[in-house]
C-alpha angles and dihedrals in degrees: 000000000000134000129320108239122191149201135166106209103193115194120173100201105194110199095240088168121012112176101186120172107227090248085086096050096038083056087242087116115083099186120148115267122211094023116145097291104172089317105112085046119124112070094349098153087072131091137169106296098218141017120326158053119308113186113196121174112199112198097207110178116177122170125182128204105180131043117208133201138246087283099047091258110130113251121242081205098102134041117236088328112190122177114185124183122187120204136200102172109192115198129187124193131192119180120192132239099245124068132208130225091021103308100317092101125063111185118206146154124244134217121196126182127174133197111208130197115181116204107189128165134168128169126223149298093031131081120296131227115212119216126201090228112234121331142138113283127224117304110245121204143173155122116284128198115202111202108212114253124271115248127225121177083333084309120118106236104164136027131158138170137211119223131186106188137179123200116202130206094256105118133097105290129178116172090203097063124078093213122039141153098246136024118217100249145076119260129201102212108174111187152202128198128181134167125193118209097191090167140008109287099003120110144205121179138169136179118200124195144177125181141196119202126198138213115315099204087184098050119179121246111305135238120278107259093063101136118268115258092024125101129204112252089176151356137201118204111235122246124274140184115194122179118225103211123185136170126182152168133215100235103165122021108290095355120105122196125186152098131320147174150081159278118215129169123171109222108192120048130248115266126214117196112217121221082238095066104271153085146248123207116170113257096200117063080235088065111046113011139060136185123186129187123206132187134154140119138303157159144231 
């Protein structure tokens, strides 16, 4: 089985910019909650080189303080809001003893399991947004394929992974809620992750991801615009890419400090299926899509 390594990667990502539609706040939106938003960043193109576990646990904490419309200009349309998540990603490896291509490929499977908490306030009299409290999120799950580091003068200068993940409908989910830890449904989320080492002790990571979400036979609660007299039976998320993105220096002896976060937009609507055979998508991008950028400090 080989040993269990470990690391704690702590990053603190401040929302300096948070450009939300108001789908997301008017609950319209059904987008996944504690997937992997700028967590997994510095040096994320690496993985354990042979056979065994690795065990890495990422603290993520984002807050917002302003919700902006579909043209980036903050909405009058709720009172101080703050909204406030709290991460611990866990996150299990296990690479195999066999390698592909002549040993330039490990394959391995890969275990993620967050821990969400959810802060929200808003003062009256503006809309609420209701949060589902403190829960495990949705378990995540897939084959991963570490490509071996590039060499330079001895000196690894490149090094990237493949992952194929599933996330399955096993986290905390209320309906009722605007804002949960799961969702009900199964996702598809490939991946691609690369880091750039350029000189000793500087580096440059990003992340890229695409998902595909299923049928969520439980929705929450739909956009305004659904026909009078019709209720929603189902929904299925749109999908979304977002982009992690890191850079880092070693400062001290085996302590990185730098940058990390994300860019995510989500690029098809919701769509909401109707008891009388059809289905709703939101015409307008402040009904149905979101994008959301992140950046702030952080440590390894």
């Amino acid at each position: 089985m080989g040993k269990l390594w470990s690391s704690i990667a702590i990053s603190a990502l401040a929302m300096l910019t948070c450009a939300v539609y108001p789908s997301l706040a008017m609950a319209g939106n059904q987008s996944r909650a504690g997937i992997n938003l700028g967590a997994t960043s510095f040096f994320d193109g690496f993985g354990r080189p042979v056979e065994g576990f690795t065990y890495q646990a990422y603290l993520q904490y984002s807050r917002a303080r302003e919700l902006a419309d579909a043209n980036g200009d903050e909405t009058k349309a709720f009172v101080h809001p703050e909204l406030d998540t709290l991460v611990l990603l866990n996150q299990l490896s296990y690479y195999g003893p066999k390698t592909l291509f002549g040993d330039r490929v490990r394959p391995g499977i890969n275990f993620i399991l967050p821990l969400v908490g959810f802060m929200t306030s808003f003062d009256a009299p503006g809309p609420v947004l209701k949060d589902n409290g403190v829960g495990l999120g949705d378990l995540v799950i897939g084959p991963v394929f570490q490509f071996a580091p590039l060499l330079s003068e001895g000196r690894p200068v490149f090094s990237h992974r493949l992952e194929f993940d599933l996330v399955a409908p096993t986290g905390k989910y209320d309906p009722a809620k605007n804002l949960n830890q799961g969702t009900n449904y199964i996702s598809f989320n490939p991946n691609w992750a690369a880091t750039v080492l350029p000189l000793p002790g500087l580096e440059f990571t990003t992340r890229l991801n695409y998902i595909y979400n299923f049928t969520n036979e439980r929705p929450t609660n739909p956009p305004r615009g659904i026909p009078m007299g019709t209720t929603v039976e189902s929904a299925r998320a749109g999908q979304t890419v977002w982009a992690n993105f890191a850079t880092s220096y070693e400062a001290i002896k085996g302590v990185h400090l730098g940058i990390n976060g994300y860019y995510l937009k989500q690029i098809t609507l919701d769509r909401f299926y109707l008891n009388n055979g059809t289905y709703y998508e939101g015409k307008k991008p402040a009904e149905g899509k979101q994008q959301v950028l992140g950046i702030g400090p952080g440590a390894y």
